[in-house]
C-alpha positions in Angstrom: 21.5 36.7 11.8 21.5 33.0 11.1 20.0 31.1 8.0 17.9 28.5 8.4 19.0 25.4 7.2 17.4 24.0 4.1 15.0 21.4 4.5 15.0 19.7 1.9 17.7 16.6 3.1 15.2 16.1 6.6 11.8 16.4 3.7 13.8 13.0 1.9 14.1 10.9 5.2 10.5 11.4 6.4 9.7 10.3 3.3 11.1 7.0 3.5 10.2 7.0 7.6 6.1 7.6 6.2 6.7 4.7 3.0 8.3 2.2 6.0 5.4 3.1 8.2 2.6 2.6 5.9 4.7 -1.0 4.8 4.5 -1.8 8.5 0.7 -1.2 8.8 0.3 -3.6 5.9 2.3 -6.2 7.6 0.0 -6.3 10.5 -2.8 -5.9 8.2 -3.7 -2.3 10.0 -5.0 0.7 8.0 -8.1 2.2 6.7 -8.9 -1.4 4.7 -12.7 -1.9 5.3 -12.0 -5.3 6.6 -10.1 -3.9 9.3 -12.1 -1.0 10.2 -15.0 -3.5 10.9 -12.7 -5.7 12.7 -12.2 -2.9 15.3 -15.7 -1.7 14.9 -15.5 1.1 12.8 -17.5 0.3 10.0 -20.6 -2.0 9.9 -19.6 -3.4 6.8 -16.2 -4.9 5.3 -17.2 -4.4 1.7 -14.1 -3.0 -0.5 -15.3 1.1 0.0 -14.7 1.1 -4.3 -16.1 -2.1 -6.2 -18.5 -2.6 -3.0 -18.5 -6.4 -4.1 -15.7 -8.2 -2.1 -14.4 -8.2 1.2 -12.0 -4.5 1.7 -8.7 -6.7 2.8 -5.6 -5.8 1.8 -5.1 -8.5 -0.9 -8.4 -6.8 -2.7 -7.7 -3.6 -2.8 -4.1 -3.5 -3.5 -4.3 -6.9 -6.3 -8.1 -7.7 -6.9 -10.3 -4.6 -6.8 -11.7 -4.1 -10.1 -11.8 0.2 -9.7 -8.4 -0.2 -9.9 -7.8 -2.6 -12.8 -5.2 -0.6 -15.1 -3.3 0.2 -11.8 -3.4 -3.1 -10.5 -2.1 -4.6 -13.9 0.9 -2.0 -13.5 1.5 -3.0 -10.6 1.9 -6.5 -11.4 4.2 -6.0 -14.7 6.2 -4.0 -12.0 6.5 -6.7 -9.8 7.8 -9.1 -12.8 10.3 -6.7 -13.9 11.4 -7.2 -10.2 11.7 -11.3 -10.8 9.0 -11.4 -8.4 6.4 -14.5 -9.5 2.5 -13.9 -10.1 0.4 -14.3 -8.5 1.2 -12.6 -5.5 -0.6 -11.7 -2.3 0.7 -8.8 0.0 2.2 -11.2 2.3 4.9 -12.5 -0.2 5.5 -9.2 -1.6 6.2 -7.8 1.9 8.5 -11.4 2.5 10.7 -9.8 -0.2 11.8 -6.9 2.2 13.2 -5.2 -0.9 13.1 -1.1 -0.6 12.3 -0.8 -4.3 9.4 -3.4 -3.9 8.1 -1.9 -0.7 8.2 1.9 -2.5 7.0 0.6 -5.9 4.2 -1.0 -3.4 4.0 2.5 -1.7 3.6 4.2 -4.8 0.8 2.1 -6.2 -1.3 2.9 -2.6 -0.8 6.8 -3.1 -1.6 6.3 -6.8 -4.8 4.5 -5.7 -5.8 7.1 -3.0 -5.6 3.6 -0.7 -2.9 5.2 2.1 -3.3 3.0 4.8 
């Protein structure tokens, strides 16, 4: 009888396929931001779905949401360890198209609960 093979070396790469996929939809500025949503009509309103103060783009909730403070400020020490220059916006942090950035990045989404 044959052994399945382990599954762990394919677990690895789809990994790093669902990190560059989730990058991709913040390049395009698509995902489950409430500024989007309302763009395409989902939502009525394109409040951030935390702080409920500012507009839900992608620059809020990743840098400027306040619910996410102590993440955010992480984040950004991150960033300078990695010689990138505050302030930053997504835009220039995705114009680095540096894997440890984009997975740092990654990271600090799935440690928000914001997985676009």
């Amino acid at each position: 009888m044959a052994q399945r093979k382990s599954h762990k070396k394919n677990s690895g790469n789809r990994i790093k396929k669902h990190v560059y996929t989730q990058i991709a939809r913040l390049t395009f500025n698509h995902g489950r931001f409430p500024a989007h949503l309302n763009k395409i009509k989902v939502l009525e309103d394109d409040r951030c779905t935390y702080c409920k103060k500012e507009r839900g783009d992608t620059n809020h909730i990743i840098f400027g949401c306040e619910v996410h403070k102590d993440k955010i400020d992480i984040l950004l020490k991150d960033l300078q360890t990695m010689q990138l220059a505050l302030p930053v916006n997504v835009n220039y942090v995705l114009a680095q198209d540096q894997k440890d950035i984009n997975c740092r990045l990654y990271r600090h989404l799935a440690s928000c609960s914001i997985i676009v």
